[in-house]
N, C-alpha and C positions, 0 to 999 in steps of 0.2 A: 764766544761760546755758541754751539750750535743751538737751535730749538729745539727744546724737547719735550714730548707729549707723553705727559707722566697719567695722561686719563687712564683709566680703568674700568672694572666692572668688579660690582659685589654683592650679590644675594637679584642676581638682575636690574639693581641702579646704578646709574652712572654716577661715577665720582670724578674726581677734579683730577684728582691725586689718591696713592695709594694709602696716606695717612687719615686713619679713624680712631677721635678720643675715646676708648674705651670707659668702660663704668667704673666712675671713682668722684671723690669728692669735687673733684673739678666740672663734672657732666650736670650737677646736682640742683644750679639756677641759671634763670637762662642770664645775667648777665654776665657769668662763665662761660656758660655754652656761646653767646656771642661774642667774648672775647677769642676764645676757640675756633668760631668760623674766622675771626678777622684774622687770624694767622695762620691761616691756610690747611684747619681741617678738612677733611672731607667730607666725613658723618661724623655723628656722634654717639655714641652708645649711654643710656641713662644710666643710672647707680639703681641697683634691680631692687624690685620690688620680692620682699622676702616670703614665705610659705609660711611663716611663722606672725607675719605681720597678716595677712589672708585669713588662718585660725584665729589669728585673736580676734579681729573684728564678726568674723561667726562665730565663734563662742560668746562673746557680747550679745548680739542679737539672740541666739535661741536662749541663753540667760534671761531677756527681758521678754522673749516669746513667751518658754516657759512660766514667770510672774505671771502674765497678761493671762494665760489660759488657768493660772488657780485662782487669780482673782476675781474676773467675770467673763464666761463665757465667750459671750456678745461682743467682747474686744478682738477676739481672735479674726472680726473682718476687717478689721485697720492694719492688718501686718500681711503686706505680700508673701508668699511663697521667696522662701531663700536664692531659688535662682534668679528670680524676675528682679533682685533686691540688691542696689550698690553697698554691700558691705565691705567694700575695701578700702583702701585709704582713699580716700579724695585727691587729696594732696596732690599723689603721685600721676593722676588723671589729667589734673588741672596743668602739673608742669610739663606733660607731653601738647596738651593744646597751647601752652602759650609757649612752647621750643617750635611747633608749628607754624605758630603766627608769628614770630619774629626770626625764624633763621629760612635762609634759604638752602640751606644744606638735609639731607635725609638725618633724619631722627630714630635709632632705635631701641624699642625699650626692651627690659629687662626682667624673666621673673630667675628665680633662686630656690630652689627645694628640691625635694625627692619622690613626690607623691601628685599626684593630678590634684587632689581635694578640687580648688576654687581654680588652678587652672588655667581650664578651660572658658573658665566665664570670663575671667580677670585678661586673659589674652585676646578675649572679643572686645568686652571693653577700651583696653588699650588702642587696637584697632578702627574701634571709631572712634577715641579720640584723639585721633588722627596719626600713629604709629605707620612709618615707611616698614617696618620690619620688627621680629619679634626675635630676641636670642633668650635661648634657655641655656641657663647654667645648673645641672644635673648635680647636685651635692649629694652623692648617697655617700655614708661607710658603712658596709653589711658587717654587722661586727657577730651577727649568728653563722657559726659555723658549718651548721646546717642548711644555709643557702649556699648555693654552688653557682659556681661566674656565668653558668647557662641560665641559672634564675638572675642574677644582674641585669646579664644584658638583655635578658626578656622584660622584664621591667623597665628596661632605659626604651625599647622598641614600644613598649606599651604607651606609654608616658606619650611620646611624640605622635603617637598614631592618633592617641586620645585630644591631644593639643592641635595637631594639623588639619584636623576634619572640620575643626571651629572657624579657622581661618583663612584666607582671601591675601592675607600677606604671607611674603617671603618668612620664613622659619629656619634660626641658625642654632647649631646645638655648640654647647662649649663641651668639647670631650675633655675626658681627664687621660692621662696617658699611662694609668694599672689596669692595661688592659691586658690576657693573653695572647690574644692577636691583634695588636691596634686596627692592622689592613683592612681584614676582615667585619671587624666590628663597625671600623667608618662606612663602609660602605650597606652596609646593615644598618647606621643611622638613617644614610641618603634613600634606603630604598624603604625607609619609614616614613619620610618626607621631608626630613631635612634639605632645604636649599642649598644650605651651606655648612663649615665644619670652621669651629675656631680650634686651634692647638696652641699649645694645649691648657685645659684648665688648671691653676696653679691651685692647689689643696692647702689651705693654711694649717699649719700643727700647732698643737697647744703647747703651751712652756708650763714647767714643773718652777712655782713655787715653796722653793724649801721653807721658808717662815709659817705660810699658811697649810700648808703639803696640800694644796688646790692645783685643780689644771686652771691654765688663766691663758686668755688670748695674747697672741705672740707675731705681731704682724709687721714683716718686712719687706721693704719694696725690692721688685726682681734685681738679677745681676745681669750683664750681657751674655757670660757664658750660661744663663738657664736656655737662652735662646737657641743652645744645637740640636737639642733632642724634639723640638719642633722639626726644624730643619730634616734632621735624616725622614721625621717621618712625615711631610710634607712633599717631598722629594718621591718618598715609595708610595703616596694617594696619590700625585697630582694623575698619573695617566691613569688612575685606576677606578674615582668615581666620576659623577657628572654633576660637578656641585662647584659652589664658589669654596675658597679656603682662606681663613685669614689666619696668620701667626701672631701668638701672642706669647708675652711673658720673657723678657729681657730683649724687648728691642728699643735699644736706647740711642741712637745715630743714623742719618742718613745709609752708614755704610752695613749696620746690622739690616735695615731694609732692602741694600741690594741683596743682600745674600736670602732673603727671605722672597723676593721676588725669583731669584733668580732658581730657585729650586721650586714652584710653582705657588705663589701665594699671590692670592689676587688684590690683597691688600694687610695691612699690621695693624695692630693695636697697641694704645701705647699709651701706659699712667704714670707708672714708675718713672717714667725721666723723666715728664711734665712735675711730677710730686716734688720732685727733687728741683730741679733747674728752672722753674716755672711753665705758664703756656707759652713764653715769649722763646723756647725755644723751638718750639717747630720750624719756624722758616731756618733757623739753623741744620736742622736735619734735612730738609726739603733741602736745601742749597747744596748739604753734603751727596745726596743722594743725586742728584743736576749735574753736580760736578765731577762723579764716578762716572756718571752714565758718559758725560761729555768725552772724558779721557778713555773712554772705553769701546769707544765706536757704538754704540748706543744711542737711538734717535726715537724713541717710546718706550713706554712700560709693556706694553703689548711685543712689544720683538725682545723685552728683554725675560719676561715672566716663562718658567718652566724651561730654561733651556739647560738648566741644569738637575732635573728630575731624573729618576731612576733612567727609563728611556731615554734622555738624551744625553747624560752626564756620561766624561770621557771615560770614566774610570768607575762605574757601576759597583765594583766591591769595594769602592770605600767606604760605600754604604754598609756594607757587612761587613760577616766575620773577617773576610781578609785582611781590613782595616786594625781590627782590636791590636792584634799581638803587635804591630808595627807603631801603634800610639805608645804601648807599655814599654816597648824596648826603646824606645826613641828618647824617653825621660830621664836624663840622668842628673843627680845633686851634686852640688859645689862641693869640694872637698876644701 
């Protein structure tokens, strides 16, 4: 088998390889995380630190703030000012310094929400406690109809303008894919200051319990087929912004990875088939993905990434509409 140089590049660090454990219960202690470098992670993304967990720890404090100033005065000089004041979870601080101190692999964390609130502080924090990189996963649903996709996405610009000014590291947004122009929109992250662009982010839906008639969490790990609609739009950003790109969300095999490289992605993220199959299959992807590339005339991940992108792909409208009608007639059922 030939040698092959599966190195890469993502958010401007050098990786091994184009496999990164994205944020899930496996990212969540480092003797996970170290199990994960020993099979051949690259990076590792943390399990995000939530906007709702940021609120409750400041609403804690200004609760006991409040007490302190009806009870005397004169207490009010023992309580810093809220921004100078770690009110976030510790926890999650503490598990980025000791993923630092014990992996040699790049570590990146994670926040989760809709609104700047903490942020901004929370992502400086992160930062020196020693964060290679920061991804935001943007959970909005504007469920007021009264806000228009031009108020969305100016609030998704806002948000990151707000976040990027704070920091010194690389900055990745996890886009969602209800967008009305994804192209557009991407590249209106990256010239927010986005580094980098994950696709896309997966939206969990509630499930309807009929016993209780409650919505109730409903969580499923991806499938390979969620992983095309990355793809086609993967393919129409790669030559279009100046940012790293990682695909996520049904990449379960070495072979789902070439195709994800192969249309311009600088590297995958990958829970769902770790969830399932454990970490000890990565070097089985890794091998699959060595083994394609071997049979392939392929000798790096660099001669093999983007060469199947809108630009360079033979056949440009199968990206479009020319594609639709010829998938729909192509289907036909067992009689």
């Amino acid at each position: 088998m030939t040698n092959i140089d599966l190195s890469t590049s993502y958010l401007g660090l050098d990786l091994k390889n184009p496999f990164i454990a994205s944020a899930s219960p496996l990212t969540g202690s480092v003797e996970s995380l170290l199990h994960l470098e020993r099979c051949g992670a690259a990076a590792v993304v943390l399990p995000s630190l939530f906007e709702e967990q940021i609120e409750h720890e400041r609403e804690q404090f200004e609760q006991l703030n409040a007490y302190q100033s009806d009870s005397m005065a004169e207490s009010l000089s023992f309580f810093p000012d809220l921004e100078r004041y770690n009110t976030g979870p510790e926890e999650y601080l503490q598990l980025i310094r000791d993923a630092k101190e014990s992996l040699c692999i790049p570590v990146i964390a994670s926040l989760n929400g809709f609104s700047s609130g903490g942020w901004k502080y929370y992502g400086e924090l992160m930062e020196q406690a020693g964060a290679d990189a920061l991804e935001l996963n943007i959970y909005l649903v504007p469920t007021d109809p009264s806000v228009s996709a031009s108020d969305v996405e100016r609030h998704y610009r806002e948000l990151i303008l707000s976040v990027r000014e704070q920091l010194r590291i690389p900055l990745a947004v996890k886009m969602g894919p209800f967008f009305s122009s994804p192209a557009a929109f991407g590249r209106d992250l990256v010239e927010s200051g986005a580094a980098g662009l994950v696709l896309f982010n997966r939206f969990l839906s509630p499930e309807i319990d009929l016993e209780t008639l409650e919505f109730v969490p409903a969580l499923q790990l991806s499938q390979p087929e969620e992983l095309r609609l990355a793809l086609r739009w993967i393919a129409i950003l790669r030559d279009r912004i100046r940012a790293s790109i990682a695909a996520t969300g049904g990449v379960h095999s070495g072979l789902d990875t070439a195709k994800a490289l192969l249309v311009g992605a600088d590297a995958v993220m990958i829970a769902s088939t770790l969830l399932k199959h454990g970490i000890d299959h990565l070097p089985v992807m890794r091998n699959e993905l060595v083994q394609w590339m071997d049979e392939n005339g392929y000798f790096s991940v660099e001669q093999l990434k983007g060469s199947m992108s809108l630009d360079n792909c033979s056949n440009p409208e199968g990206l479009k509409r020319a594609n639709y009608m010829k998938a729909l007639t192509s289907y036909t059922t067992k009689v």
